[in-house]
N, C-alpha and C positions, 0 to 999 in steps of 0.2 A: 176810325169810323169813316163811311162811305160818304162823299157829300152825296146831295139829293140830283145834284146835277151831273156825275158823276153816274149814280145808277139809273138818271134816264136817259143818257147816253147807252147804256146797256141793255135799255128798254129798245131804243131805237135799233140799236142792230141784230137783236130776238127781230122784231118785226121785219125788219129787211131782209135779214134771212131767209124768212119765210118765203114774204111778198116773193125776192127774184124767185127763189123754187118754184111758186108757183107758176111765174112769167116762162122761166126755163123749159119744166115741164109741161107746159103749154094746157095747162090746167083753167081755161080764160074764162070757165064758167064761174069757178069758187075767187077771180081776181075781184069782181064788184064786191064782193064781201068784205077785204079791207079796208070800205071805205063807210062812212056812215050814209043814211037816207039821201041828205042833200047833199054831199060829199063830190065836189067838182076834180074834173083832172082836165089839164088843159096841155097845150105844147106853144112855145113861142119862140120866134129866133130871135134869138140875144141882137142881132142888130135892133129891132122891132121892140125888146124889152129896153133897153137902154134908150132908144129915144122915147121911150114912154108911150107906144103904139097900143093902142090896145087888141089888136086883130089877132087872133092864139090863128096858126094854123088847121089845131083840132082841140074843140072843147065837145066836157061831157057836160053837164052842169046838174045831175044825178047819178043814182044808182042805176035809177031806169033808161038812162040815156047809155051808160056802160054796158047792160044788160045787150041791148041794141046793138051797138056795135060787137061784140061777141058773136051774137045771130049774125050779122054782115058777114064776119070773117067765115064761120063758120059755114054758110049754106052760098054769099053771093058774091064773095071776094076769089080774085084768080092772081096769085101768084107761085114764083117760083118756091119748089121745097125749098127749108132751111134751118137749120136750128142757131138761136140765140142765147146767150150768157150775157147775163147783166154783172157789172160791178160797181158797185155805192162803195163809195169810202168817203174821206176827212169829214164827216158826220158832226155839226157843231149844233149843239142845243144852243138857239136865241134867244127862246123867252122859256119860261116854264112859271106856271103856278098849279094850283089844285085841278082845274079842268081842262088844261090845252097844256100842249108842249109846239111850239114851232124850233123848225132845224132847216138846218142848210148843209146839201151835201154836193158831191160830184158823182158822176155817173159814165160807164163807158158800157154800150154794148158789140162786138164784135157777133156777127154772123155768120157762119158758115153753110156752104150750097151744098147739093148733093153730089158735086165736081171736087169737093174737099177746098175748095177757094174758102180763105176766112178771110175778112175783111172787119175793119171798124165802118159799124154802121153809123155810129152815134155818139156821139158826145155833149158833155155838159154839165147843168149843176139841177139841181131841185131842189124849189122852196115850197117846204112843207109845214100843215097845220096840222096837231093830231089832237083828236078829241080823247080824253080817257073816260072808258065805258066799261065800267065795273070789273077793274085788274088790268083790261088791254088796252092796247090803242087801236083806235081806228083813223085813217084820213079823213080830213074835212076839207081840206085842199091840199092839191097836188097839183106845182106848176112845175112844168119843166121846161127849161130855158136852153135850148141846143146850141153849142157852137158849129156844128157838123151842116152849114149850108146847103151842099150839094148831096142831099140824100137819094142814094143808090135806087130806092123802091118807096113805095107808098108807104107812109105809116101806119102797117096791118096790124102790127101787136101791140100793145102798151108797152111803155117802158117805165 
């Protein structure tokens, strides 16, 4: 028999799979959808998370703030073409009861230009909260903790 922690590890990476396709396919309208109403995503450099700083580089602290940034990218942000791949892996469920699951994972995304140059854009971990909302999960927080200091470009996509 399956433990319970066990298949929501498996829950977890149904969702991620997703989630990055959507990121991938640059699909940024249905991305606030994974998350619920009040559902925060933030970014913080791990030097800044480790001494306990509290200043994210970019926080949403809704759906409507996610929503927002979407319009940004979409009608008033200028950068260069490029397409991203996100990669989640060592995926550990921390806590789990009947209404939340929290996990911790790691995360890489490498971008590449229209010049074929790929590069690691990003790196790091995220600590996540997921609500479960009738079968699925949704985020209720999403912090991601970069080790990737000297970022190449502006933070235009989520990761």
């Amino acid at each position: 028999m399956l433990s319970e922690n066990y298949l929501d590890r498996l829950r977890l990476e149904e969702f991620f799979a997703e989630y990055v396709a959507c990121l991938d396919e640059v699909r940024l309208e249905d991305w606030p959808e994974f998350f619920t109403e009040d559902g925060t995503y933030g970014l913080w450099a791990r030097e800044n998370s480790e001494a306990g700083l509290p200043a994210p580089m970019f926080l949403c602290r809704n759906k409507r703030q996610m929503k927002d940034r979407v319009t940004s990218y979409r009608e008033a942000n200028i950068y260069p073409d490029h397409w991203n791949r996100h990669l989640v892996s060592a995926t550990r469920v921390t806590r789990s009861d009947r209404n939340e699951i929290s996990a911790q994972s790691n995360y890489l995304v490498v971008q590449t230009r229209l010049d074929g140059e790929t590069f690691i854009y990003q790196a790091g971990r995220c600590a996540d909260r997921f609500a479960r909302d009738e079968g699925r999960l949704l985020l209720r927080e999403r912090r991601i903790i970069y080790d990737t200091l000297a970022v190449r470009t502006l933070f235009v996509l989520p990761v």
